[in-house]
N, C-alpha and C positions, 0 to 999 in steps of 0.2 A: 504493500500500500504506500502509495508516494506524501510527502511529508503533508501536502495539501488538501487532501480525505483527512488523513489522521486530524488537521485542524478543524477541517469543517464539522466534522461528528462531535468535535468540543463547541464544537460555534453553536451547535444544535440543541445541546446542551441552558444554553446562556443566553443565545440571542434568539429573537422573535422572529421567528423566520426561519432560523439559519442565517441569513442575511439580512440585507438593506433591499434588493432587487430583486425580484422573483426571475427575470429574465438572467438571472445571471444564477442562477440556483445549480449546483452542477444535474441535480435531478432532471434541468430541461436539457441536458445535452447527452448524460453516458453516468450514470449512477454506480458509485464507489470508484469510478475510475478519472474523472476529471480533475486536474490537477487545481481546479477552484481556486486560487491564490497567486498574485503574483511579483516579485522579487524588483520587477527593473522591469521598463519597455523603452522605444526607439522605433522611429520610423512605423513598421506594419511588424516588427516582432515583440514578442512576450516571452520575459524568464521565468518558469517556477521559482516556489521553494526550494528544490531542488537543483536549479540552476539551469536546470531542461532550456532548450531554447525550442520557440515555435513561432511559427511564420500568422500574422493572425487573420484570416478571412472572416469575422466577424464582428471584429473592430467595433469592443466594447458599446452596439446595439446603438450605433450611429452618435455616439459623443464625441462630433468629430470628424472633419474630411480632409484633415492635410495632417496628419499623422502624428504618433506617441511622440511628444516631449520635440516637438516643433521651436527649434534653437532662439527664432528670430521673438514670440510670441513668450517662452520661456524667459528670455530675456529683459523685455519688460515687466514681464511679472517678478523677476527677481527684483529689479530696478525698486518697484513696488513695495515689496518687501523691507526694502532697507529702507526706504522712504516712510515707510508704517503705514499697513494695510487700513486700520481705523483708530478713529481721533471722536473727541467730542465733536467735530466739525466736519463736513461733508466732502465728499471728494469730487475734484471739479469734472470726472470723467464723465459722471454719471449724466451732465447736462451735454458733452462730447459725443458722446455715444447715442442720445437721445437725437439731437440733431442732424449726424449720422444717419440713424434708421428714419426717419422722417423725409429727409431727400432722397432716401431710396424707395420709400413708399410717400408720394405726392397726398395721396389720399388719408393720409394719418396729419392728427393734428397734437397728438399726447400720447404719452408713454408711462408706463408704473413698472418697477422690475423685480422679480424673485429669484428665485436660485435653484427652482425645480419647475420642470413642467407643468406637475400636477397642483404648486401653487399659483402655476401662471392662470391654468384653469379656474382655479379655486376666484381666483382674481378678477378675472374678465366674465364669469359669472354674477359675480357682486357687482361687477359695474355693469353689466346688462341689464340685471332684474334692475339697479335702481333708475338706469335712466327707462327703460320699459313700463316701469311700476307694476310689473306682473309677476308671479310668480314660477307660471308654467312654463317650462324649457323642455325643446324637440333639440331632440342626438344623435348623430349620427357619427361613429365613430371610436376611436378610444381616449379617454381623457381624466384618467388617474385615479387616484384610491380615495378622494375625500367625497363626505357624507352625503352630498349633490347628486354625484355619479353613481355611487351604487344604491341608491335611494330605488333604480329604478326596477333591482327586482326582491321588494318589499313588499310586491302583488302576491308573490310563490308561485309565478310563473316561470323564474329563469330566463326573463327578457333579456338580458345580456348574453344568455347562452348560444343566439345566435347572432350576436353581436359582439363578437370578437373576444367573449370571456365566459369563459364554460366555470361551472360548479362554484360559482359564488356566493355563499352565502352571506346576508347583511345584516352579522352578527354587531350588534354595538351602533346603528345605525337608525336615529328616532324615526317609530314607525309613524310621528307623525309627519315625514315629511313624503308618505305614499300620495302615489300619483300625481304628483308634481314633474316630474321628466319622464318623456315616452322616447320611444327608440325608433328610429322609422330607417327601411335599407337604402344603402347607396343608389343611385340610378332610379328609385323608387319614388315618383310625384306625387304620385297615389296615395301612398302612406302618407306622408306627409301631411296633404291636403287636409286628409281624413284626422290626422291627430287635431291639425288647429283647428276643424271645424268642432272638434269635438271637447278640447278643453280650451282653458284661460292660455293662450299660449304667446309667453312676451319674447323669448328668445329663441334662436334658434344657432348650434353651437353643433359644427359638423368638421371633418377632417377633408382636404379639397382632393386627396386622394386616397386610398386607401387599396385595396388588393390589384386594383389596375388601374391604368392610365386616369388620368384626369375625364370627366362628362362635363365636355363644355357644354351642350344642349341641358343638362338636369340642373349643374350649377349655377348656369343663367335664368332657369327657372323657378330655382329656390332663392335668388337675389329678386325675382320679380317679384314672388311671394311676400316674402320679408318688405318689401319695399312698400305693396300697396296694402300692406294688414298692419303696416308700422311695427314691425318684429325687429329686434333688434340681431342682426346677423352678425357670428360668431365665427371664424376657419381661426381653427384649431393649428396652425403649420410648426407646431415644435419637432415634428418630423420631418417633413418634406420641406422644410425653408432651406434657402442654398445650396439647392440639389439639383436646380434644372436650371437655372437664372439666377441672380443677384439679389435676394430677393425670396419673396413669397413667391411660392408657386401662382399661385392667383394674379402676380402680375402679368405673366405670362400668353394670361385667359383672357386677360382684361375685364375679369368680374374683381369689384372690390367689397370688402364687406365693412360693419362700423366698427368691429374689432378684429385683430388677429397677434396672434401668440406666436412669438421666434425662442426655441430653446436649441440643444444637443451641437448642430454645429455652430451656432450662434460664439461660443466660447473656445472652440476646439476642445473642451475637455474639461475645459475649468466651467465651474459652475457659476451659468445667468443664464435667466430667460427675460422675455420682453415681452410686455402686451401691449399691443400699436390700438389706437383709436379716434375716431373721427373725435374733433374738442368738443362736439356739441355734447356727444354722447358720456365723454371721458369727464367732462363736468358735470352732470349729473351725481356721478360719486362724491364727487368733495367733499361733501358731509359724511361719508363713510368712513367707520373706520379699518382703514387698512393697511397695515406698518409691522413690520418686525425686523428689530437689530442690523442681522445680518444681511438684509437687503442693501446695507450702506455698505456695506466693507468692500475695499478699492480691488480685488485682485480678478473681480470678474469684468467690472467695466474696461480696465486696465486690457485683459487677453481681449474683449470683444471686440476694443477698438482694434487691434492690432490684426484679427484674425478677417474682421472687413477690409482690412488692407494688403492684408497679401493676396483674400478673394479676390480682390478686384481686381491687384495687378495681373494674377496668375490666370485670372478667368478659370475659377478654380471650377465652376458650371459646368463648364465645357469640357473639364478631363474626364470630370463625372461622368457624364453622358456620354462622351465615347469608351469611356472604359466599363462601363455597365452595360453597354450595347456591347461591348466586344464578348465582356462572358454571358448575356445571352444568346447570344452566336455561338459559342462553343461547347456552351450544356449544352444547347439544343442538339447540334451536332454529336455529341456523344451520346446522347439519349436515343439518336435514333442511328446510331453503329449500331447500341446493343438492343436495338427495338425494344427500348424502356417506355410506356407513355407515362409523360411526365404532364404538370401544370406549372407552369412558369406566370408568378405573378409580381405586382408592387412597380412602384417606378423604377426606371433606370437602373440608379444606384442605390436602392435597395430592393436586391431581389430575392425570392423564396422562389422555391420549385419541391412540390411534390409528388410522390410518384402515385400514380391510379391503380393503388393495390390495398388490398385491406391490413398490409404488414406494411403501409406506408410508415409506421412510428419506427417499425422494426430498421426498416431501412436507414432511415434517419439516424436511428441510434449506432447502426451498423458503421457508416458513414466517418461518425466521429468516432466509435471505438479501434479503424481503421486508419484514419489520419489523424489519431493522436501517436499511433506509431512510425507515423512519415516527420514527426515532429510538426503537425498543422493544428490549431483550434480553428474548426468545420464542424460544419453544419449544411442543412437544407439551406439555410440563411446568409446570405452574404449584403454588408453593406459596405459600400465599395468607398474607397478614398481614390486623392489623388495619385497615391503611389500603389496601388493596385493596377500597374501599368499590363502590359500586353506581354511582356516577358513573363513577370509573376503568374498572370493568371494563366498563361501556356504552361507554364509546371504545373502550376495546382492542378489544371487538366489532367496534365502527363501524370499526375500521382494519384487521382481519380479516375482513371484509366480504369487501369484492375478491376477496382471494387466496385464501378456499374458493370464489368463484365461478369461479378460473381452473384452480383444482384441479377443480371438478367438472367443465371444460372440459376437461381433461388425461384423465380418465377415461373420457366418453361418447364421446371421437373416438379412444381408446387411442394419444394420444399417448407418444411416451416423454419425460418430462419431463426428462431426463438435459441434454439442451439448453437449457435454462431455467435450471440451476443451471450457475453461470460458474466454482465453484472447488472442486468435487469433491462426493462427496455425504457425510454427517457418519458418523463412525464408527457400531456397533454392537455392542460389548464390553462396557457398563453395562446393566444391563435392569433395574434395580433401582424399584421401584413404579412402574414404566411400560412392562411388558410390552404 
């Protein structure tokens, strides 16, 4: 057992969860076998406890698109550091960086900032309902663990279970805030329609993509919605920002909405999110209270400014999308050497693919119990950085070679691959852009 199992079963011990992350849980990749902990990174590799070295194809669930301990970005956060991260007094970066995200998004008049998505959420919910004055919120999407969001399956329906989070129970969560968020599916008007005709509905708070491409025809239709019912419109992009464009994905579209959330690449790693909002709307909240400590501390506006600036030099979009286009060109190509049918989903740069078999988990786990011995952390899951170039992902092919040919092997003789995986097969509770 490598030195990082033997930690995590103490972490399990102690900590709620095991972890901070459930995406990062080793159970969702190769159970008792993931080396779960890590020593030093650089560029697109990770060192165990052990010292192990691996190449990373998953690249810590997109925190991040120019890669581990980014020299130019580190350096002003050192800078930072020795200057003192926080003071009784505010750090001027915070109005830098606001300014910044505001000439990148024309349509934004205010900004508020946190240090996780899910407060970004938490955020831009409060300031919806209050400039709304309603309480009902339509969702579409994923948008984090606070009482808002899993409020919605307090019916004992499992509404979320077909919205991107299987077996939630919403233990600790007042039942009096049932029925207040209804869940309506992507591409889906219908639903939609049907929610607001049917409750108080002030906001609406949706992800601009999610397992495929962008629906410019659905999201123009839910901006038309929002628009003429006075709903207060919501994209969610702490995922998809700075992955296709400079930017929200939504500017791309040319639909704008009155609020929108930038996290994960937003910092490269270091922890900020941003919630962008039209000023009419963003003033409304004023009277709200919503503040905490660590929103002021300098080391996240510090990377954000820095990490907008090497995007923009680098046109860092644009490697993205070629180099996400290049690996789905070459699963797909390898999927169909070994006459695998696979589903190849999510944007560009972050893609999933799974395979059309009922051992699809099996596979998946097989996967990484296989290219953890190539020295690779893999998965179904890839989100791509800028150094995910065309040579990397050509080996990672070449070392993925084999094991869809053992996988095709698994399926023409319907073996059951169960025996194959030596330490269980990886959970199934996260579904999120890799349905």
């Amino acid at each position: 057992m490598n030195r990082g199992q033997k930690l995590y079963k103490k972490a399990k011990k102690i900590i709620l969860g095991g972890n901070m992350l459930l995406s990062k849980r080793p159970e969702m990749f190769a159970p008792n076998i993931w080396p779960s902990y890590f020593s030093k990174s650089s560029g697109i590799t990770v060192w165990d406890m052990d010292k192990k070295k691996y190449t990373d194809m998953i690249f810590s669930v997109g925190q991040g698109t120019l890669g581990y301990c980014n020299k130019e970005i580190d350096k002003e956060v050192l800078k930072c550091i020795r200057n003192g991260n926080m003071t009784t007094l505010n750090c001027p970066e915070e109005v830098l960086l606001t300014k910044k995200l505001i000439k990148i998004h024309p349509w934004a008049g205010m900004a508020k900032y946190a240090r996780s998505g899910g407060e970004a959420n938490a955020i831009a919910i409060r300031i919806a309902r209050a400039a709304s004055s309603k309480d009902g919120v339509a969702i579409c999407g994923y948008h984090g663990w606070h009482d808002w969001y899993l409020s919605v399956n307090l019916t004992g329906k499992e509404k979320l279970a077909e919205h991107l989070l299987k077996g939630l129970d919403p233990i600790g969560v007042p039942k009096s805030l049932r029925n207040l968020v209804h869940p309506f599916r992507y591409g889906d008007i219908k639903s939609l329609k049907k929610i607001i005709k049917k409750y108080s509905i002030g906001v609406i708070k949706m992800e601009v993509a999610r397992g495929e491409k962008p629906n410019y025809k659905f999201l123009k239709a839910v901006r038309s919605i929002a628009t003429k019912k006075k709903i207060v419109l919501v994209f969610d992009e702490c995922t998809s920002g700075f992955r296709r464009n400079f930017g929200g994905l939504h500017m791309s579209l040319g639909i704008y909405p009155d609020i929108a959330m930038f996290g994960k690449a937003l910092g490269n790693g270091y922890a900020i999110t941003a919630v962008l909002g039209k000023k009419s709307i963003m003033q409304k909240a004023e009277k709200s209270f919503i503040s905490s400590t660590f929103w002021t501390e300098r080391i996240g506006f510090v990377a954000g400014l820095k990490t907008l600036e090497i995007m923009e030099k680098k046109k860092s979009w644009e490697i993205l999308m070629k180099n996400g286009k290049y690996f789905n060109k070459k699963i797909s190509e390898l999927a169909l050497k070994y006459k695998l049918k696979i589903l190849i989903s999510g944007i560009e740069s972050i893609t999933s693919f799974s395979f059309q078999s009922k051992y699809n988990l099996h596979y998946k786990t097989y996967i990484t119990q296989e290219m953890l011995k190539k020295n690779y952390l893999a998965s179904n899951l890839i989100f791509i950085s800028t150094l995910h170039n065309k040579k990397i992902i050509d080996l990672y092919i070449k070392k993925l070679d084999p094991i869809f040919k053992k996988i095709s092997f698994f399926e023409k003789k319907k073996l059951d691959v169960s025996f194959y995986i030596k330490n269980g097969v990886c959970h199934k509770t996260f579904q999120r852009l890799n349905d």
